[in-house]
N, C-alpha and C positions, 0 to 999 in steps of 0.2 A: 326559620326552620333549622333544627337539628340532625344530622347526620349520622350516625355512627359507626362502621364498616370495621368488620374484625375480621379481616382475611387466615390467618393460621388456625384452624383447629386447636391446636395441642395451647390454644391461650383461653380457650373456655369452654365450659362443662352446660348444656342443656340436661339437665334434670330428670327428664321425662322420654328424651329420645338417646338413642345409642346412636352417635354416626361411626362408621369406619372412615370415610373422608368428609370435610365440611366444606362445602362451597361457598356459599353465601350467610352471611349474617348481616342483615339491615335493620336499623331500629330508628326509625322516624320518631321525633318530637317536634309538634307545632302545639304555639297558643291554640286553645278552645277547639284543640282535636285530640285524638284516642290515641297514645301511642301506639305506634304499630310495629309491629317484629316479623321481618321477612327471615327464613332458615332453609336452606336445603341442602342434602349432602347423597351421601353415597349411603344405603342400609345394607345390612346381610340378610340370605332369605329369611333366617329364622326372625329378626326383627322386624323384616316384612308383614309375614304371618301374626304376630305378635299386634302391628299396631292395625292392620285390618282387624282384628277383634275388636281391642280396649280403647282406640282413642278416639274420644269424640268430640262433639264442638262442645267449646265452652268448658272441658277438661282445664284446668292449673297447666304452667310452661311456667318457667324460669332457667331462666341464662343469669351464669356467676363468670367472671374472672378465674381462671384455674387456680394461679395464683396466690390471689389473696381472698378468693371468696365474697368478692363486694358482687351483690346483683345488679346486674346492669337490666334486667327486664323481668317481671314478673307480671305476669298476666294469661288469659285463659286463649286456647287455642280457637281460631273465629274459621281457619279451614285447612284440609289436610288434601296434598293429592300426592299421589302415589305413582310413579312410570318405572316403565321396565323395558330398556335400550340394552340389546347384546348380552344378555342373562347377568344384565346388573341389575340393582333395585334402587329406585331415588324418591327420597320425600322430600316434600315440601310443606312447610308450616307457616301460616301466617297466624300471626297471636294480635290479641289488642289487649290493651290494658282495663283493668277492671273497673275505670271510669265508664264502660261503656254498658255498664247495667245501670245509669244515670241514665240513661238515653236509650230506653225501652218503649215505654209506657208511656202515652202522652197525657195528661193531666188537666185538669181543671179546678182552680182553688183560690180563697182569697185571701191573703195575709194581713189582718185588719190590726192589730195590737203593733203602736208607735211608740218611741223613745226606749228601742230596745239596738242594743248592740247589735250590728250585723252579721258577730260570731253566732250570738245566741239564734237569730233568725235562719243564717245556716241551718245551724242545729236542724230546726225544725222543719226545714225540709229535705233534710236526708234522715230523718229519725226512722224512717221504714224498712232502712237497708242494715245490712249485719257487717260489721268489720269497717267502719268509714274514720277517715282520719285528716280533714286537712288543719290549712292553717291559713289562715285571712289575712291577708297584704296590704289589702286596697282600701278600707274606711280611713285608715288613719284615729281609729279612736271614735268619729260619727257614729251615730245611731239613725236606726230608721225611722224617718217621721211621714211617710206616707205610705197607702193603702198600696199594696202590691198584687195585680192581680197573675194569676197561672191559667190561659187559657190555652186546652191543646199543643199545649207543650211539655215535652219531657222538665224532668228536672234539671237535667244535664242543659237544654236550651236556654230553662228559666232563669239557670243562675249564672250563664253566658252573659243573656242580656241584662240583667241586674249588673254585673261586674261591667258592663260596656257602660253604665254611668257612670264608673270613675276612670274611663276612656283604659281599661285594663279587659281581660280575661282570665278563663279558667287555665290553670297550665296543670295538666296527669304528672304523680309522680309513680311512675311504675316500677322503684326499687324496692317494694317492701309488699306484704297481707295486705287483702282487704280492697276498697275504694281508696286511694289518696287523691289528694291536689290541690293544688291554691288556690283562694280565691283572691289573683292577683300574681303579677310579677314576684317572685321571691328574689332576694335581694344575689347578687351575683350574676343574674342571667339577664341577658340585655333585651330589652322590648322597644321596639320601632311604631312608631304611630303616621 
């Protein structure tokens, strides 16, 4: 599991929220889970009034680096609460990453065409969705030569368990648009079995 805790405010820029103080920044990353982004700070009333309007679930979030502008989180907002201690205002945001419209809909289907790369077979089962980008780790070059069945399960489960054949997982990359992620280890980051 990855950690990531950015205690100073004035070291990065949430996008979509105004904080006057930042309390907390958490961003979890595990294999074959959603990244998650914990936020909470201090608002002003008028950005009070502002996000009880327009923010809802499943709105866009990204967290940049002030810096240098590298995203360290991009994904849609999954819950908002709002308190009010001593005529302050405090939000709290939890985000996941956009791997998690993989894992909606549970599914039923049968992947019957062999000796086809396992990029290509990706492909076609995330060809539904709009904005998908990953990158295949784990065939090593193999192609699929048997019948894969999708029963009642999301896509996001289906291609968990497909990747847990080459003793790997899905890893979210939640720096950029869209769905990312691997299907497998990407090279640099250490995997424990």
């Amino acid at each position: 599991m990855k950690n990531e805790k950015i205690a100073n405010q004035g070291g990065v820029i949430v996008e979509e929220f105004e904080f006057e103080q930042l309390y907390e920044l958490d961003i979890q990353k595990e294999v074959n889970r959603h990244d998650q982004l914990q936020i909470s700070g201090l608002i002003s009333d008028k950005q009070r009034e502002k996000y009880i309007k327009s923010t809802t679930v499943g709105k866009p979030i990204t967290v940049k680096i002030k810096e240098t502008g590298v995203v360290i989180f991009k994904g849609l907002v999954e819950e908002i609460q709002l308190k009010t201690r001593k005529n302050n205002y405090f939000i709290q945001v939890n985000g996941i990453s956009a791997t998690y419209n993989l894992d909606i809909k549970k599914k039923s289907f049968s992947f019957q065409e062999t000796g086809i790369p396992y990029k290509k077979w990706i492909n076609k089962v995330v060809k539904s969705y709009s904005k998908v980008d990953f990158k295949e780790k784990a065939s090593q070059g193999e192609t699929k030569e048997n019948l894969f069945l999708q029963y009642q399960e999301t896509d996001w489960e289906f291609l968990q368990r497909i990747a847990s054949r080459f003793s790997t997982g899905l890893v979210p990359d939640s720096s950029g648009d869209g769905i990312r992620f691997y299907f497998g280890v990407p090279k640099g980051k250490k995997q424990s079995r």
